[in-house]
C-alpha positions in Angstrom: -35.0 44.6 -239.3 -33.5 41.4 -239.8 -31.1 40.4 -242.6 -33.3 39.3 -245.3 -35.8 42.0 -244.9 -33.0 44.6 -244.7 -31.3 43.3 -248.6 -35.2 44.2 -250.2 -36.5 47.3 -248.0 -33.1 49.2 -247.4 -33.6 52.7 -246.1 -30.3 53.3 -248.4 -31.9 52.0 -251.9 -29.4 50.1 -253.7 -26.6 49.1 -250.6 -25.8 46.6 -249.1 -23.4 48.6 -246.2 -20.9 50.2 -248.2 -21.5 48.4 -251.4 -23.8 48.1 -254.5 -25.0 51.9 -255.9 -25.8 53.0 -259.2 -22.4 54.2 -261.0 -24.1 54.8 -264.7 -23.4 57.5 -267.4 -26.8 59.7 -267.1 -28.2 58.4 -270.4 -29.3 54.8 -268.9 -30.7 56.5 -266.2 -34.0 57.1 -267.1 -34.2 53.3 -268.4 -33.1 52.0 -264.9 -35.5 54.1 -262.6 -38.3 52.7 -264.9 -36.8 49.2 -264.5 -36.5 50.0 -260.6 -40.1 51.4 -260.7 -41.7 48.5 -262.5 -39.7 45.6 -260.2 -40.9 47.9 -257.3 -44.1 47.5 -258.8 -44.5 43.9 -259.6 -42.6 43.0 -256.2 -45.7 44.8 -254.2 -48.2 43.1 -256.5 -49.3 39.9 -254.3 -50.5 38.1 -257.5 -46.6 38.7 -259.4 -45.0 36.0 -257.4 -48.1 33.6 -257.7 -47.6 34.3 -261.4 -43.5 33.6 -261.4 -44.5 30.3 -259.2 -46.8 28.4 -261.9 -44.6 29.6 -264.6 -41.8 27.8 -263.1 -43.6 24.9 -261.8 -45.3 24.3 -264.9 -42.1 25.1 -267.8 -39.1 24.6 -265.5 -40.3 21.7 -263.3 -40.3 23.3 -259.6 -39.9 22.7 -256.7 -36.4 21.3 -257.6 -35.7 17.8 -255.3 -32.6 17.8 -252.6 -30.6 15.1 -252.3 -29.2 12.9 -249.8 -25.7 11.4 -251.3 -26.0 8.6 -249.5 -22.3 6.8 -250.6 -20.7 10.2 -250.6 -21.5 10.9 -246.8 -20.4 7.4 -246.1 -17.3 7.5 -247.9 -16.2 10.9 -246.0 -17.7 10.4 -242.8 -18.9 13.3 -240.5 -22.3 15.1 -242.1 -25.0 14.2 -244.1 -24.4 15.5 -247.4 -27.5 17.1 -249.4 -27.7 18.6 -252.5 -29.9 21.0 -253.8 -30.5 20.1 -257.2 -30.7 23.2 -259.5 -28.9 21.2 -262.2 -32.6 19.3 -262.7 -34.1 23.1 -263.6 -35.1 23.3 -267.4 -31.7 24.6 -269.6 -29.4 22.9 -266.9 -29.1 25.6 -264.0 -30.8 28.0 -261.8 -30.3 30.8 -263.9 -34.1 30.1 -265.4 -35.3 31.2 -262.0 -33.7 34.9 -263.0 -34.3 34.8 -266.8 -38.0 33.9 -266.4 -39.0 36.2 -263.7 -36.9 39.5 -266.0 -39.2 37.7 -268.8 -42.3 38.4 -266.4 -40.8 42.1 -266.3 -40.0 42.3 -269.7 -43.8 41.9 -270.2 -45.0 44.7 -268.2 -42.4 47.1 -269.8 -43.3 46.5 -273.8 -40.3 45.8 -274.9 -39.2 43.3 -277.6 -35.8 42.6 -277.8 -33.5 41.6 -274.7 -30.3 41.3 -274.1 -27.6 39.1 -272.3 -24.3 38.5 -271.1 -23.3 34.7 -270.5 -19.6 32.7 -269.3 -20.4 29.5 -268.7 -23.7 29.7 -271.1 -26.1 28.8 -268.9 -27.0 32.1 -268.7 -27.5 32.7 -272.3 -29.1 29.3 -273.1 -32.0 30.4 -270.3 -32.2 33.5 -271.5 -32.6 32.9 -275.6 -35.4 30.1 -274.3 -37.6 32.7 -272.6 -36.9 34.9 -275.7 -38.2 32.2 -277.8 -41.2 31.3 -275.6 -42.3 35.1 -275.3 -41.4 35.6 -279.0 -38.4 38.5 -278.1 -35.5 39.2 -280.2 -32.2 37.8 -278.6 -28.7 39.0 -278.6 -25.7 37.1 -276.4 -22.6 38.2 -275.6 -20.1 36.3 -275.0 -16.7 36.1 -274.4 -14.4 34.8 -277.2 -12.5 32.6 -274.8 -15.8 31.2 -273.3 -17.7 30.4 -276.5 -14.8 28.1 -277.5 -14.9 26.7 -274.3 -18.6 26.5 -273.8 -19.6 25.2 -277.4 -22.7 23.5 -276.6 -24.2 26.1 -274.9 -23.6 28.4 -278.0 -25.5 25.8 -280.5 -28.2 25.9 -278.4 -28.4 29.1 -278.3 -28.4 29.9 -281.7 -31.2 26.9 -282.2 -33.2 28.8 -280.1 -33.0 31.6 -282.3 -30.3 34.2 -280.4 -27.5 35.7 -282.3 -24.4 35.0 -280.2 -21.9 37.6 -280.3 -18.0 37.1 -279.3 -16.7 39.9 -278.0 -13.0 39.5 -278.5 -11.9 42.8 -276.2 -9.8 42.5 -273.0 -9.8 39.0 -271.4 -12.2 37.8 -273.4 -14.1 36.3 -270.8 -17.2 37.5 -268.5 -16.4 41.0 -267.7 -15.8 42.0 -271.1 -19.3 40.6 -272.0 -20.8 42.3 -269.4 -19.3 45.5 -271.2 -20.5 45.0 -274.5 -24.0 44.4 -272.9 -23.9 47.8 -271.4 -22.8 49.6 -274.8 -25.6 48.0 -276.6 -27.9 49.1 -273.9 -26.9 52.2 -273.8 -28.1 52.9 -277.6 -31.3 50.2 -277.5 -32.6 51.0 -274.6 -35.9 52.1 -275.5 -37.0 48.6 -277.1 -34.5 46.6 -274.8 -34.4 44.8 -271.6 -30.9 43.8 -270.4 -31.5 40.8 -268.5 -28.5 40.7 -266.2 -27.0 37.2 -265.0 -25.9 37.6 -262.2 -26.4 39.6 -258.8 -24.2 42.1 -259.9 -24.1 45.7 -261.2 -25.9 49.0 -260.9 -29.4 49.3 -258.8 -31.9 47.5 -258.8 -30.5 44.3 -260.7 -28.3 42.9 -257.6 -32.0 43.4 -255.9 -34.0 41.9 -259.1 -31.7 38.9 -259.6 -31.9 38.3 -255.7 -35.7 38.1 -255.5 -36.1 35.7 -258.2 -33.3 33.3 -256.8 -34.2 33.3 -253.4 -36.8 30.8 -254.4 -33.7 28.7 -253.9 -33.2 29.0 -250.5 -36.8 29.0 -249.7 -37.7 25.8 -251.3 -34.8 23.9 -249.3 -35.1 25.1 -246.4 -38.8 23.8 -246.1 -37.7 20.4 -248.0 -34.8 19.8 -245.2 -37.6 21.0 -242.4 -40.5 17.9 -244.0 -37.5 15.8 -244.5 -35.0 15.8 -242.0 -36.7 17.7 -239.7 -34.3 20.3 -238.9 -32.7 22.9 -240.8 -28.6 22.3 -241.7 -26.2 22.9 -239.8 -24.0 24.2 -242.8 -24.7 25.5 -246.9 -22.8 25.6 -249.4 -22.8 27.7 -252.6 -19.9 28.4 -255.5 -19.7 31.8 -255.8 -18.6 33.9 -259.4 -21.2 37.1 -259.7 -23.1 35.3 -256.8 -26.6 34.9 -257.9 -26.9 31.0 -256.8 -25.4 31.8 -253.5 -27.8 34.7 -252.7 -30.5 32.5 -253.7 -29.8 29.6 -251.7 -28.2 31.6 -248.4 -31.9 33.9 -248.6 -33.5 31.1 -247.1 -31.2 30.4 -244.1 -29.7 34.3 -243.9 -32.0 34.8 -240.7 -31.3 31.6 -239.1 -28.3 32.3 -236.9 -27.1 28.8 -236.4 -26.9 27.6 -240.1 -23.5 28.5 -240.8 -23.4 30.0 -244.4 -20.0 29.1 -246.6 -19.4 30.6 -250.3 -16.6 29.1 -252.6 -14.9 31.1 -254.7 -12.3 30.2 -257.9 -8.9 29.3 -256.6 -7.6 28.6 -260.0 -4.5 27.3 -259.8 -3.9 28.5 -255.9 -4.4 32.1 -254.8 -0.5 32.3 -254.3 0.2 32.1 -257.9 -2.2 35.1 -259.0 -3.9 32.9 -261.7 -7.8 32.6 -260.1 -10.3 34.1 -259.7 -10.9 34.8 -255.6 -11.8 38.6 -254.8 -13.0 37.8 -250.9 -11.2 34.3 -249.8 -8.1 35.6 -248.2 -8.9 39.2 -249.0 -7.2 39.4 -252.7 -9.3 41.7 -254.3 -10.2 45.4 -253.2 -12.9 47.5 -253.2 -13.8 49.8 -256.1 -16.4 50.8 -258.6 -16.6 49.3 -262.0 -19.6 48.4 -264.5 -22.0 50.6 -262.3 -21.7 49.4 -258.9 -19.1 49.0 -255.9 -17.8 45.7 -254.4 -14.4 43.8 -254.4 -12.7 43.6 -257.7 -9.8 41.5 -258.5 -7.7 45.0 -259.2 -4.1 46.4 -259.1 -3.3 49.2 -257.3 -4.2 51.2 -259.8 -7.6 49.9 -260.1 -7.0 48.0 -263.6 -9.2 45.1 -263.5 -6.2 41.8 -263.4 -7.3 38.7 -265.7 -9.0 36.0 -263.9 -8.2 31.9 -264.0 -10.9 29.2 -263.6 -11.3 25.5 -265.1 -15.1 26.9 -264.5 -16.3 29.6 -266.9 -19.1 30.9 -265.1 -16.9 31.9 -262.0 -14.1 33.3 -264.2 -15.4 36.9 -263.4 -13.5 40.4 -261.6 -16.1 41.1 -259.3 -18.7 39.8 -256.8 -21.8 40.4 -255.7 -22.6 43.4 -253.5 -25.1 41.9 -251.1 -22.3 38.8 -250.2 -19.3 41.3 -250.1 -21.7 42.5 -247.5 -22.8 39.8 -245.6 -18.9 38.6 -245.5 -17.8 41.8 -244.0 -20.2 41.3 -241.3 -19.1 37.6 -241.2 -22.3 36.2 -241.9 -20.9 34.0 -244.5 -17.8 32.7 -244.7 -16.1 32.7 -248.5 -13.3 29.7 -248.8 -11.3 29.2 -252.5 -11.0 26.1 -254.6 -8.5 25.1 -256.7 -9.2 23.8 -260.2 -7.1 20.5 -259.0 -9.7 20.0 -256.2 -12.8 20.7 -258.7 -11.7 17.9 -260.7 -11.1 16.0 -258.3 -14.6 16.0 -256.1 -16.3 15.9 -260.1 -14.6 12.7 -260.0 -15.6 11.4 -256.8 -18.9 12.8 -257.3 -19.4 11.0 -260.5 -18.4 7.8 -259.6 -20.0 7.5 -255.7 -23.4 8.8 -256.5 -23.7 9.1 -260.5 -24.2 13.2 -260.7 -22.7 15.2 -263.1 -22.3 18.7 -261.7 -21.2 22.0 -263.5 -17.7 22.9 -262.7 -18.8 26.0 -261.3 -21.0 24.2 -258.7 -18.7 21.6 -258.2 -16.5 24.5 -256.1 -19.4 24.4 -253.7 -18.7 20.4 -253.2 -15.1 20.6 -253.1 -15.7 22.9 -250.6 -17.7 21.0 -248.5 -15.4 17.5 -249.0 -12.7 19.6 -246.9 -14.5 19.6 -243.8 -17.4 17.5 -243.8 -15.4 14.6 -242.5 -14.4 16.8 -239.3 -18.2 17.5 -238.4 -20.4 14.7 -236.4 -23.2 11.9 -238.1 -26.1 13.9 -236.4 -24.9 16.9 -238.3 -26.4 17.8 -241.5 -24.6 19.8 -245.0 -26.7 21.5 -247.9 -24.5 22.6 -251.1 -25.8 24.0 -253.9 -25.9 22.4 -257.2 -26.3 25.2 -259.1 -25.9 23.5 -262.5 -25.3 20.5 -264.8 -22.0 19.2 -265.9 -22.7 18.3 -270.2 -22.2 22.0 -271.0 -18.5 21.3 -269.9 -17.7 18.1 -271.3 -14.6 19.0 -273.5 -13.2 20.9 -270.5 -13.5 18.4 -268.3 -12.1 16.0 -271.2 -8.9 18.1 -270.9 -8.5 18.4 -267.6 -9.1 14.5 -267.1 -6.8 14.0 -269.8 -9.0 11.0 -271.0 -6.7 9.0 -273.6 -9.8 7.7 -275.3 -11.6 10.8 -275.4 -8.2 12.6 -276.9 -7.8 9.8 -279.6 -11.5 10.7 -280.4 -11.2 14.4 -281.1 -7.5 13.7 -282.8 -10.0 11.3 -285.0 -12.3 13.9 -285.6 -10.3 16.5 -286.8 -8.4 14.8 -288.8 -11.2 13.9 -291.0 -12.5 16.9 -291.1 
């Protein structure tokens, strides 16, 4: 059984090694083994992915294009640089490839309302879109911290018709979102569908939110194969819950000579504490929280420690079970990225090729920028671009420190 096949037909349902499970109080139960008998369903029913693929070429615009950053690869020398351009997806990001395929689900079950968490927004902005276009009631949660942060993402979101929620407890951030999704669920269950981000918590929604993205990986690998003609030598992904990552290392995860590399949140450095890294250089630990176990960023008491990102949607305590799998093994390798080093390959991004990535992506190419330049001209690098940059305009304003921009807001809200 090789990897790939092994993540969607484990004899163990619901691991991934020693990880992943279902740690839920009994009264969601009956609502996940219906979820887990419907996906089993749908996944078995050879006409369910035909249906996800015309929905997403025909409203989100697949197959999204690679890349080739020409002036980029010059500049640094070494590998061909590609990108995988999920940023070109309809609501910004690849997490319409999830949200749409849970619609599909969501469909098949009955139910009429959904639910979401969301960091970054992206999330929530895909998800209150197929809410709209199926005609479901929409709630978002969202950390209190993150919708001040992330303000365009909650205007669209209420334009599209969800009620966006800030949940003010804890952090403030992600995790505490992803709480207040599983309180609600836990009393709505029986008219709503949590549609989880992220490849994250309790069975089957690590395995759900892994089937849908993998149309990452499998898309690219056959674009590098017509293109190039050759699969990479190295991919890229950011990695927060890890749902891009799974996606796009799916389509390489059997090829043992694609070296696969995820990139975490340094923060401001994993020596001071203020990040948000669980598997680079080990800092988190394993442990069960929010229904599953992986590596959380924990004391050693098993409190969950705040997290630090410039990028929302990696600002998050745990980490997907399937990769803290695959990087026990060592089939991928997980690096860290400061917030310094984010801005900075934004920057160079921006200004050699004219693309405007999400912070959160832009891990993936600050990543890459630290070793590209050591590998040969023959050699060639896919990273992820999991997202679009306009949803984090005023934090990259900030962390720029644009003089003109500042005088702007100052101008603004003085008026006002």
């Amino acid at each position: 059984m090789g990897l790939t096949d092994a993540i969607f037909n484990h004899p163990r349902l619901g691991y991934y090694g020693e990880y992943g499970g279902a740690f839920i109080p009994e009264i969601l139960r009956t609502t996940l083994d219906e979820l887990t008998q419907v996906f089993e369903d749908a996944r078995r029913d050879s006409s369910f992915w035909t249906e996800f693929e015309q929905v997403m070429r025909t409203y989100s615009c697949r197959p999204t294009p690679i890349t080739l950053l020409e002036n980029l690869s010059r500049e640094v020398g070494g590998a061909r640089i590609f990108l995988k351009r999920e940023d070109l997806n309809h609501t910004g990001a690849h997490k319409v490839n999830n949200v749409m395929g849970q619609g599909l689900l969501v469909r098949r079950m009955g139910k009429s309302r959904v639910i979401a968490e969301t960091g970054a927004g992206q999330h929530g902005v895909a998800t209150a879109t197929m809410a709209a276009r199926l005609g479901l009631e929409c709630t978002i949660y969202m950390g209190a911290v993150d919708v001040e942060r992330q303000r365009p993402n909650v205007f669209w979101m209420e334009q599209l018709g969800a009620e966006v929620v800030p949940v003010t407890d804890g952090s403030a951030t992600l995790k505490d979102a992803i709480n207040e999704s599983l309180r609600d669920w836990a009393y709505s269950m029986a008219d709503t569908h949590y549609v989880l981000g992220t490849a994250c918590g309790p069975h089957p929604f690590p395995q759900i939110v892994a089937y849908f993205q993998r149309i990452i990986g499998e898309e690219s690998r056959q674009q590098l194969l017509d293109s190039v003609g050759r699969l990479p030598d190295r991919v890229y992904a950011c990695v927060g819950g890890g749902s891009n990552a799974t996606g796009l290392f799916l389509g390489f995860l059997d090829d043992a000579a694609v070296e696969l590399v995820g990139v975490e949140a340094g923060g401001r450095g994993l020596e001071t504490g203020d990040h948000a890294s669980r598997l680079a250089g080990l800092v988190g630990t394993p442990g069960v929280a929010q229904g599953y176990k992986t590596f959380f960023f924990q004391d050693a008491e098993g409190q969950m420690r705040h997290t630090h990102s410039v990028a929302a949607g990696l600002d998050y305590i745990g980490v997907s079970p399937i990769l803290a799998h695959l990087a026990e093994i060592g089939r991928v390798r997980i690096e860290a990225a400061t917030d310094q080093e984010v801005i900075e390959a934004l920057k160079r991004m921006m200004r050699s090729e004219g693309i405007i990535g999400a912070l959160e992506s832009t891990h993936a190419l600050a990543g890459a920028l630290r070793e590209v330049g050591a590998m040969t001209p023959d050699q060639v690098v896919l990273i992820g671009l999991s997202g679009r940059g306009d949803k984090d305009i005023f934090t990259i304003a900030d962390a720029l420190e644009d003089e003109n921009w500042q005088r702007f807001l100052a101008d603004k809200a003085a008026r006002s």
